[in-house]
Kinemage of the C-alpha trace (Angstrom):
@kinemage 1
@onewidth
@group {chain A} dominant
@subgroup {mainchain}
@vectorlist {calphas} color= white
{ca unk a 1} P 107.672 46.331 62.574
{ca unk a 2} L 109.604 47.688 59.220
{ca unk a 3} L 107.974 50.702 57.984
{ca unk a 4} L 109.660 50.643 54.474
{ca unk a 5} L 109.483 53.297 51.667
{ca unk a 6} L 106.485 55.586 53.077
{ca unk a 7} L 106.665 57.117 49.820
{ca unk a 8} L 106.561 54.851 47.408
{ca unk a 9} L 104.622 51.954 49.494
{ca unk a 10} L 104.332 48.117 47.645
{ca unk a 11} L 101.499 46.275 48.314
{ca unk a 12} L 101.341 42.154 48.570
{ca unk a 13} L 98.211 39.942 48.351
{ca unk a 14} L 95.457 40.400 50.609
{ca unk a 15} L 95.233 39.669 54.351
{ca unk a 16} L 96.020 36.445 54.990
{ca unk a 17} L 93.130 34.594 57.965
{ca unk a 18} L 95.574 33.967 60.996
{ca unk a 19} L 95.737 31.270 63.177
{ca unk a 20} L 93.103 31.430 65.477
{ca unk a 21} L 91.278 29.317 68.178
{ca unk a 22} L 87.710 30.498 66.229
{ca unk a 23} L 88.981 29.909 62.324
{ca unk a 24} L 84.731 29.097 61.857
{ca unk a 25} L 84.793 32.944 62.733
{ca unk a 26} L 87.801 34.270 60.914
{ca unk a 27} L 86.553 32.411 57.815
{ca unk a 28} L 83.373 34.291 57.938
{ca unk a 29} L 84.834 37.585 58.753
{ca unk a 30} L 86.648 36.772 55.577
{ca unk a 31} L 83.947 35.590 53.651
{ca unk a 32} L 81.843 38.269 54.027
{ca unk a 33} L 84.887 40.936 53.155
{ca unk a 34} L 85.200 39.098 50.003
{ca unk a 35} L 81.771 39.221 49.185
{ca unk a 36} L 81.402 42.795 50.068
{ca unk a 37} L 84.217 43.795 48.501
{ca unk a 38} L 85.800 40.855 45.833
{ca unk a 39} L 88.008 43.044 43.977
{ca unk a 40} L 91.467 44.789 44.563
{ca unk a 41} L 91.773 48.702 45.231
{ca unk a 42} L 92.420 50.794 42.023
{ca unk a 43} L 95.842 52.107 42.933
{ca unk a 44} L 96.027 54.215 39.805
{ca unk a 45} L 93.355 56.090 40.428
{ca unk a 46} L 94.632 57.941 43.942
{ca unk a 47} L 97.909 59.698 42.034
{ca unk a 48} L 99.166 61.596 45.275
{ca unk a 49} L 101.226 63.584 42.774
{ca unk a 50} L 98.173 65.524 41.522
{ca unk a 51} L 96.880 65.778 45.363
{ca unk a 52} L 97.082 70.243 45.153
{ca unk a 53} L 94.822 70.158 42.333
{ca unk a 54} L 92.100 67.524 43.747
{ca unk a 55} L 90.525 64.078 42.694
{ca unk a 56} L 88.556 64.113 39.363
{ca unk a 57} L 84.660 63.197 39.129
{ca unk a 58} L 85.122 60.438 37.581
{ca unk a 59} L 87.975 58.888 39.927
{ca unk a 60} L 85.459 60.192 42.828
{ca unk a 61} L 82.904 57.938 40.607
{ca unk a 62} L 85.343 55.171 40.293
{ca unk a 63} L 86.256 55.062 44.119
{ca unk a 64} L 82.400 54.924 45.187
{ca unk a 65} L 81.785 52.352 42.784
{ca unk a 66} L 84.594 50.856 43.878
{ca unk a 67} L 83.569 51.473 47.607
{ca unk a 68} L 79.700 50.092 47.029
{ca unk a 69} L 79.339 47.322 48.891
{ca unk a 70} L 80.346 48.992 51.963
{ca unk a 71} L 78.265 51.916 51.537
{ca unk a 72} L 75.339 49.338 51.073
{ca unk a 73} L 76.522 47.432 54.632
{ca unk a 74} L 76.611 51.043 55.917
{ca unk a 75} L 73.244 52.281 54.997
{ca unk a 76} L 71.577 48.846 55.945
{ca unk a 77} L 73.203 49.432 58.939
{ca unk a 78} L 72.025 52.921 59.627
{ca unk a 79} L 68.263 52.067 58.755
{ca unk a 80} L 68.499 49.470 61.071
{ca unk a 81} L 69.734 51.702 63.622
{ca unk a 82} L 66.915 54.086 63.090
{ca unk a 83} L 64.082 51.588 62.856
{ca unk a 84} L 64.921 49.136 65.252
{ca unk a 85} L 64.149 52.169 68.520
{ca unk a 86} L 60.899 53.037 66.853
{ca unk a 87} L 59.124 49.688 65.802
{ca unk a 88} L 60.050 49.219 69.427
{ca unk a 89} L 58.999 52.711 70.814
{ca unk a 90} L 55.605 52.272 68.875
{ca unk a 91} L 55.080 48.623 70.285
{ca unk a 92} L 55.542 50.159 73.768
{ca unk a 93} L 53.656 53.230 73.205
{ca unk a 94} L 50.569 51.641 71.477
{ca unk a 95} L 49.679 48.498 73.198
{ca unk a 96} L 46.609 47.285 72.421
């Protein structure tokens, strides 16, 4: 595997679905990274030149918005996580 220029890195179209024995699976792994996420990272806004002096608010804004449909996924994801142990602790603790 060729690293390249670590420094000054180029970036080609998305990830392409490989050949797989499941492609019903790797489409909807794809699908659902599309839908979460449809457009392309904002490249201009991470300037690693300015790195010392720290990100701005409103590339911080920018990146979350950016960023949003993951952090949805991730705090459906931790509800669920939480809920799912206590419906079922309460169903097992209050039979009636």
């Amino acid at each position: 595997m060729e690293l390249g220029n670590i420094w000054k890195p180029t970036y080609g179209p998305g990830p392409e679905a490989p050949g797989s024995s499941t492609p019903g699976l790797v489409a909807m792994a794809h699908g659902f990274l599309r839908l979460v996420q449809p457009n392309a990272l904002p490249a201009e806004l991470i300037n690693f030149e300015q790195f010392q002096s720290g990100f701005s608010q409103d590339n911080i804004n920018e990146l979350l918005l950016y960023e949003l449909g993951f952090l949805v996924c991730m705090a459906i994801g931790v509800l669920l996580i939480i809920l799912v142990p206590l419906v079922g602790c309460c169903f097992c603790c209050c039979r009636c």
